[in-house]
C-alpha positions in Angstrom: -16.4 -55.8 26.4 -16.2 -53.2 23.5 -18.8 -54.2 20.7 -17.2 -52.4 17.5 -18.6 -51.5 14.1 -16.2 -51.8 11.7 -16.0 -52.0 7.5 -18.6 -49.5 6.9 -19.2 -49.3 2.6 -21.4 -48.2 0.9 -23.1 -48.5 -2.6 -25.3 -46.2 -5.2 -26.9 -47.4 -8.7 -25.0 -46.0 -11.9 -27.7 -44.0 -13.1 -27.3 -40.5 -11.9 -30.0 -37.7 -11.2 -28.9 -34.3 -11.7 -31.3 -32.1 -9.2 -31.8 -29.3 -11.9 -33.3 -32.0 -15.2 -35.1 -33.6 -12.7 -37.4 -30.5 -11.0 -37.4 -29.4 -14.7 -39.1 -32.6 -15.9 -41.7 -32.9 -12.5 -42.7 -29.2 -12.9 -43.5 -30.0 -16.8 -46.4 -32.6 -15.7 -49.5 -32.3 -17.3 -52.3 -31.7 -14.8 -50.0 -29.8 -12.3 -51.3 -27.0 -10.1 -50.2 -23.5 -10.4 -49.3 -23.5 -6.6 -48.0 -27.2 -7.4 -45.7 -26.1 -10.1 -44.6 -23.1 -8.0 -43.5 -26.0 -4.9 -41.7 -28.0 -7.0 -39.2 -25.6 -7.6 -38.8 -24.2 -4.8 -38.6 -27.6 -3.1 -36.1 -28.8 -5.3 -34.2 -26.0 -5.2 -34.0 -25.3 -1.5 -33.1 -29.2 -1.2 -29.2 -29.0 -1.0 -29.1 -31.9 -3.8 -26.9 -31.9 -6.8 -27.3 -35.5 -7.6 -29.3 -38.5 -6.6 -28.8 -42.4 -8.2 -31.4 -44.2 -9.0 -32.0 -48.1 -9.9 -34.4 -46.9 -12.6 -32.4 -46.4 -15.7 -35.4 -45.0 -17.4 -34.6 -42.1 -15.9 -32.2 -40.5 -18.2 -33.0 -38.2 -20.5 -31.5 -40.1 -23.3 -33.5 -43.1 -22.4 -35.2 -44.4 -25.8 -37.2 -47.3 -24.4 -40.1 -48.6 -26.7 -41.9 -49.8 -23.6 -41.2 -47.1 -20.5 -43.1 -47.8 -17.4 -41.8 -45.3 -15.7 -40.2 -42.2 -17.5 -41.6 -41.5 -21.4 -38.6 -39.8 -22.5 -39.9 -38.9 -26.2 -42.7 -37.2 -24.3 -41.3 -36.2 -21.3 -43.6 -37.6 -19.5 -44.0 -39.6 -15.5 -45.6 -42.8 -15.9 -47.2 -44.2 -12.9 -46.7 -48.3 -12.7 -48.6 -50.1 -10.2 -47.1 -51.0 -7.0 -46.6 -54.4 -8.5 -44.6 -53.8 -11.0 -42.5 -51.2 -8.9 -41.5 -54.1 -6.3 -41.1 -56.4 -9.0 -37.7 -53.7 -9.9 -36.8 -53.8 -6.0 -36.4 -57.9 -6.1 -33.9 -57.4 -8.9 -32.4 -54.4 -8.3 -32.7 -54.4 -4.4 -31.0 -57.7 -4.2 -27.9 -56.5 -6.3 -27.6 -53.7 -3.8 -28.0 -55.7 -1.2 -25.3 -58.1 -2.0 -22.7 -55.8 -3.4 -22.9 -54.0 0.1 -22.0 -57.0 2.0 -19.7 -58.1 -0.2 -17.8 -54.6 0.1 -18.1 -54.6 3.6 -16.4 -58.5 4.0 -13.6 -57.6 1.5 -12.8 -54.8 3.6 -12.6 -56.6 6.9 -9.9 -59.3 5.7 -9.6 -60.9 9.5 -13.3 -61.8 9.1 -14.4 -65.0 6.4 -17.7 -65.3 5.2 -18.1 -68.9 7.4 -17.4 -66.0 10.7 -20.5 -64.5 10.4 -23.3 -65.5 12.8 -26.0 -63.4 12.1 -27.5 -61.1 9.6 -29.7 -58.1 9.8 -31.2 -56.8 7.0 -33.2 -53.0 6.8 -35.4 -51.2 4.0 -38.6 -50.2 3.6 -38.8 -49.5 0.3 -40.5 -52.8 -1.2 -40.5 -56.8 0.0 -40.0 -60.5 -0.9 -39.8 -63.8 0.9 -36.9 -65.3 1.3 -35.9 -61.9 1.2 -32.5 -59.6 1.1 -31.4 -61.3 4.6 -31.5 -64.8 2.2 -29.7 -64.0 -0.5 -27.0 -63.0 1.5 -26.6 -65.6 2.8 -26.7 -67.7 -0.9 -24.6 -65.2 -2.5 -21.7 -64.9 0.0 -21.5 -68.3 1.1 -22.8 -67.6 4.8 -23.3 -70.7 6.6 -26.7 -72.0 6.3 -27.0 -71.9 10.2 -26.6 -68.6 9.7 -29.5 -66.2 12.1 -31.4 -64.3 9.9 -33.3 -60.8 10.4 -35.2 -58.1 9.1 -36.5 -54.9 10.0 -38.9 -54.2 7.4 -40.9 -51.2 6.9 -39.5 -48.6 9.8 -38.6 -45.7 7.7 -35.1 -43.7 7.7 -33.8 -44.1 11.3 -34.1 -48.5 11.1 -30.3 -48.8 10.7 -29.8 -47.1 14.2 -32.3 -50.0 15.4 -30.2 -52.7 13.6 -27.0 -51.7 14.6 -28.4 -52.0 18.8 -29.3 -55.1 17.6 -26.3 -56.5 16.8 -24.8 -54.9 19.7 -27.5 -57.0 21.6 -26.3 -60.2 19.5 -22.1 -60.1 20.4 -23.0 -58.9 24.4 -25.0 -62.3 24.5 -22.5 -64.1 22.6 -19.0 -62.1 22.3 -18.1 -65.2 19.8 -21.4 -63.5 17.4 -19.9 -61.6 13.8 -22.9 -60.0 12.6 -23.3 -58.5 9.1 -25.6 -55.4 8.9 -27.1 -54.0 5.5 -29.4 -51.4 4.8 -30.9 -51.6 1.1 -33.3 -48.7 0.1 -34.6 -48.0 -3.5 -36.7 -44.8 -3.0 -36.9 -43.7 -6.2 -39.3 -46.6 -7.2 -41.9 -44.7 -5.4 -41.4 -41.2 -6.8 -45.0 -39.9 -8.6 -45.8 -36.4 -10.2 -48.5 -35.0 -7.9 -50.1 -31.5 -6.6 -49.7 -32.9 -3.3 -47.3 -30.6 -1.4 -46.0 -33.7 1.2 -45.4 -35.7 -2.3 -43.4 -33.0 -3.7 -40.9 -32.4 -1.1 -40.6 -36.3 -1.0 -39.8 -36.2 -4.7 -37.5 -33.8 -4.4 -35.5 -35.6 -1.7 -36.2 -39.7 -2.2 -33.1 -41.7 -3.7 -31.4 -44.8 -3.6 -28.3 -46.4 -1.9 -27.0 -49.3 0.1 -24.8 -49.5 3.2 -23.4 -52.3 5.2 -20.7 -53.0 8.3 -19.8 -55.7 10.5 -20.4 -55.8 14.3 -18.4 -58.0 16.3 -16.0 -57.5 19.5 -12.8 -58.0 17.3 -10.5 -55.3 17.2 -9.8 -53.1 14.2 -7.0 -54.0 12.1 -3.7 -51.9 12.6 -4.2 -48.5 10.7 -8.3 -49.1 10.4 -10.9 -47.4 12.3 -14.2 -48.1 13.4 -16.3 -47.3 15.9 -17.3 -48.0 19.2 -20.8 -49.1 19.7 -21.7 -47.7 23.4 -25.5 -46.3 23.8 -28.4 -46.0 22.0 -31.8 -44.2 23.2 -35.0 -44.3 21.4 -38.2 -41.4 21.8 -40.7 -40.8 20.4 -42.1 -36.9 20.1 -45.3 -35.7 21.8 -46.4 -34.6 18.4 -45.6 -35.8 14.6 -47.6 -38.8 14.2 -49.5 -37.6 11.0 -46.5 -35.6 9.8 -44.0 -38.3 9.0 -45.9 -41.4 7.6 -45.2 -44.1 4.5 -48.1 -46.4 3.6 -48.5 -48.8 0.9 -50.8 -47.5 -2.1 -52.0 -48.7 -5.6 -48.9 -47.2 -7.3 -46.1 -47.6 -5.1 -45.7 -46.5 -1.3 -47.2 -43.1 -0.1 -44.9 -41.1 1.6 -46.2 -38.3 4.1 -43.6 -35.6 4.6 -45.2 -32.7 5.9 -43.4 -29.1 6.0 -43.6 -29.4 10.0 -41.4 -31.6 10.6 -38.3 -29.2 10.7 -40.4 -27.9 13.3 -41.0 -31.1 15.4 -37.3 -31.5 15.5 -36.1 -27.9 16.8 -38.3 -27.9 19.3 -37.8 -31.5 20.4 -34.3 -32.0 19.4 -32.3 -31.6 23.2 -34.9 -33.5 25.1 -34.6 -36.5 22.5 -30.7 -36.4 23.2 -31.7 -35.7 27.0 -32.0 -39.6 28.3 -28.8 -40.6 25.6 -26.8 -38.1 27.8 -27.8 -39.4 30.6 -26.3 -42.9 30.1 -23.3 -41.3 29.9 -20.8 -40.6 33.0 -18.6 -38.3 31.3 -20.6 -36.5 29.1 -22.7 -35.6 32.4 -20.2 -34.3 33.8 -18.7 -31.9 31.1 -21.8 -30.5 30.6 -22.7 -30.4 33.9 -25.9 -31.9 33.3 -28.5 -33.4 36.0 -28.3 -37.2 36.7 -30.8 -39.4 36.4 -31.9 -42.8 38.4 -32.5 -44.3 34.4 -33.0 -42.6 30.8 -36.4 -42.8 30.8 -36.7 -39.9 33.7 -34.5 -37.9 31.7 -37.2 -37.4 28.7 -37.9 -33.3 28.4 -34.4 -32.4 30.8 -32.9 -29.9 29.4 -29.5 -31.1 27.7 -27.7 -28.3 29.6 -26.3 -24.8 27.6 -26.7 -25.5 23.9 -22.8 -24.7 23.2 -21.2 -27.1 25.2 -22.6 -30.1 23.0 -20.0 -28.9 19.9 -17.1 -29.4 22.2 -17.8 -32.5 24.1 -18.9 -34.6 21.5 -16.8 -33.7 18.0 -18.6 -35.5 15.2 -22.0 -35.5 14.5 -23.9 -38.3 12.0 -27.0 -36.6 12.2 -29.2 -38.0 9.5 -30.2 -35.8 6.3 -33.7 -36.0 5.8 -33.6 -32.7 4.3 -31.6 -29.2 4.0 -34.0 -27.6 6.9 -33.7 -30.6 9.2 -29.6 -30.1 9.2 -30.3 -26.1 9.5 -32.7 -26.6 13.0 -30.2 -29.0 14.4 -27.2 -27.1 13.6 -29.1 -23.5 14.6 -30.5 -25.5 17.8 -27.7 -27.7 19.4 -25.2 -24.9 18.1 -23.0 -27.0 16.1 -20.0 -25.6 14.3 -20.6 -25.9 10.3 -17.9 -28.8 9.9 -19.6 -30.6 12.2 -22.8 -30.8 9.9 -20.8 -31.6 6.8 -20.5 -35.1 6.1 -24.6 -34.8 6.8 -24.6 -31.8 4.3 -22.2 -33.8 1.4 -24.1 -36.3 2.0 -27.3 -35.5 0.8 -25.9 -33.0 -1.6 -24.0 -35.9 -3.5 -26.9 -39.0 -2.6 -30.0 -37.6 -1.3 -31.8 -38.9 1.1 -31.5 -42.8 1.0 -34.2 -43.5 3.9 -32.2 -46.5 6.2 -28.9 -46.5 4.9 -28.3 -42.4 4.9 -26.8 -42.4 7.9 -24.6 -45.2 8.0 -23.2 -43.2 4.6 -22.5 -39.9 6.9 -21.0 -42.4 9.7 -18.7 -43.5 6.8 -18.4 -39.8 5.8 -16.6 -38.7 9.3 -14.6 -42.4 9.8 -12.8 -41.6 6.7 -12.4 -37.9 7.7 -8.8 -37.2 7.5 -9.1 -35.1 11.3 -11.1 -38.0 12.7 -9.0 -39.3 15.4 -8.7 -42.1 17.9 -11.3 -41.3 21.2 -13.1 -39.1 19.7 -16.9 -39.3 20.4 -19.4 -39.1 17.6 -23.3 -38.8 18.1 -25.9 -39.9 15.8 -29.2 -39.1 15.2 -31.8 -40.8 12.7 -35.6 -39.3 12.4 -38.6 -41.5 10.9 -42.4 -42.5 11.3 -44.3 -41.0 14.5 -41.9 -38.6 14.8 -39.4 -41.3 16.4 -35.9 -40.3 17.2 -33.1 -42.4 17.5 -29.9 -41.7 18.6 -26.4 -43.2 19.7 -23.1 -42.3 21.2 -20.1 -44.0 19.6 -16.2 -43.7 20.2 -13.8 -43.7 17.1 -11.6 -46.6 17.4 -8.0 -46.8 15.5 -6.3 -50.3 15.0 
């Protein structure tokens, strides 16, 4: 039984972040380093961003607020609100995104009603309530009331891969199952002026976004396409632990994005995709790859030569979690530079929206013009630990 993604939207905030005002503003800070104002720029301008959105309308640099709490635009100056009042903003703001996502994604899917749905999964980690995102769905769309409900709070920028197994997991068990996945993240509510070089780069990066799709074993609509749910592998790296990390501080989350972790992925990168192949009968056998008794025995196998990958598999979600992340994986799995580019316009249009990033570039390459029926895309998602996550999917045309 094919399990099949389908209705992929997404959604961004209205207030826009040009790259150039904003490294402008952060290198202005009072109480900035000489080495610190010297990273900022280069971060942000090595980034590959143009423009992030943001739920913070503060923001703008014709704000005029009497009250800021988080941008002084008459002094041009960050303000740093407690953690409180930063997750107060993600209730309001986080549920809109929420709901418009799912609403997008069931307007789109017109053989599907709201009373179809079984089973919602909600993702973010960028702030919580109780009942949460995966309630007000529910409220707000008129899901049935015996509708499953579930979160995966807190995992960092690969939990939609995660989510999207999940639901796979749900419609195998129960092929009758409809289950509605949305990814809500609000990065920017954590963004802080700092000399601290892993808080710069994730200042220059961090944004917000939304993304939802349905999983369910109907077939796409005539003329639609979706994809193919067929494997997905999790690893974890040897190293990385302390390089990729996001705790909960006094004013707002604490992100820990060290400068190695372009590193952690080039040299980890094929043995990650190693037990993924594996899974896989014909992907084995065009790259002539060894066989193993289970995935797990694959871990740190070769993949097999490097530039065979490109032509075997033709799309590539690979997540943007910044411009030197896509450069290793392209450089290292030798990828051909279209391959990378719905990762690349991605993050040059959105940033990097944590969760819901890659479900954007999955959306990227199924509205591709050249995207055709069989095709095989392979998606990759980095977070916290260094864990990888990855998935093979086939694109699927009504």
């Amino acid at each position: 039984m094919a399990v099949i993604l389908r209705a992929l939207q997404t959604v961004v905030p209205p207030t826009i972040l040009i790259q150039e005002q904003v490294r402008d503003i952060f290198a202005a800070q009072p109480g900035l380093s000489r080495l610190a104002g010297r990273l900022v720029n280069t971060s942000f301008n090595v980034s590959g961003i143009e423009t992030r959105h943001t739920v913070i309308d503060e923001l703008t640099l014709d704000n005029d607020s009497a009250e800021p709490q988080f941008f002084d635009a008459r002094q041009q100056l960050l303000l740093m609100p407690s953690t409180r009042v930063r997750n107060e903003l993600y209730i309001t703001e986080g549920t809109k995104l929420f709901v418009e996502a799912g609403r997008r994604a069931l307007a789109s899917c017109p053989d599907i009603r709201p009373e179809d749905i079984t089973h919602v999964v909600t993702v973010s980690c960028t702030g919580f309530y109780a009942p949460g995102p995966d309630y007000m769905l529910v409220r707000e769309l008129g899901l049935k009331a015996s509708t499953q409900r579930y979160h995966l709070g807190f995992m960092g920028c690969y939990a939609s891969m995660p989510a999207l197994r999940t639901a796979k997991q749900f419609v195998q068990a129960d092929p009758n199952a409809v289950v509605l996945v949305v990814s809500a993240e609000l990065c920017s509510l954590h963004l802080r002026t700092s000399s601290d070089p892993d808080t710069i780069i994730a200042s220059s990066l961090f944004s917000d976004g939304a993304a939802a799709g349905i999983v369910s074993s109907r077939a796409p609509l005539p003329g639609e396409k979706a994809l193919g749910l067929d494997l997905f592998e999790t690893v974890i790296t040897p190293v990385g632990e302390g390089d990729m990390a996001w705790k909960i501080g006094d004013e707002g989350f604490e992100m820990t994005l060290s400068t190695y972790v372009p590193h952690i992925i080039d040299e980890h990168i094929e043995s990650a995709l190693a037990p993924l192949f594996a899974r896989d009968v014909s992907i084995t056998a065009q790259l002539n790859a060894p066989v193993h008794a289970d995935a797990a025995s694959a871990i740190g196998t070769p993949v097999a030569s490097p530039a065979s990958l490109s032509s075997v598999i033709e799309h590539w979600a690979i997540h943007p979690g910044g411009r030197s992340i896509l450069d290793k994986t392209e450089a290292k799995l030798e990828l051909r530079p279209d391959q990378l580019l719905p990762s690349r316009e991605t993050l040059r249009t959105n940033g990097n929206m944590s969760s819901a990033t890659i479900l954007f570039v999955m959306k990227a390459i199924l509205d591709g013009p050249a995207t055709a029926d069989g095709e095989r895309v392979c998606t990759m998602a980095f977070g916290p630990g260094l864990t990888v996550e990855s998935g093979l999917m086939t694109v699927i045309e009504g």
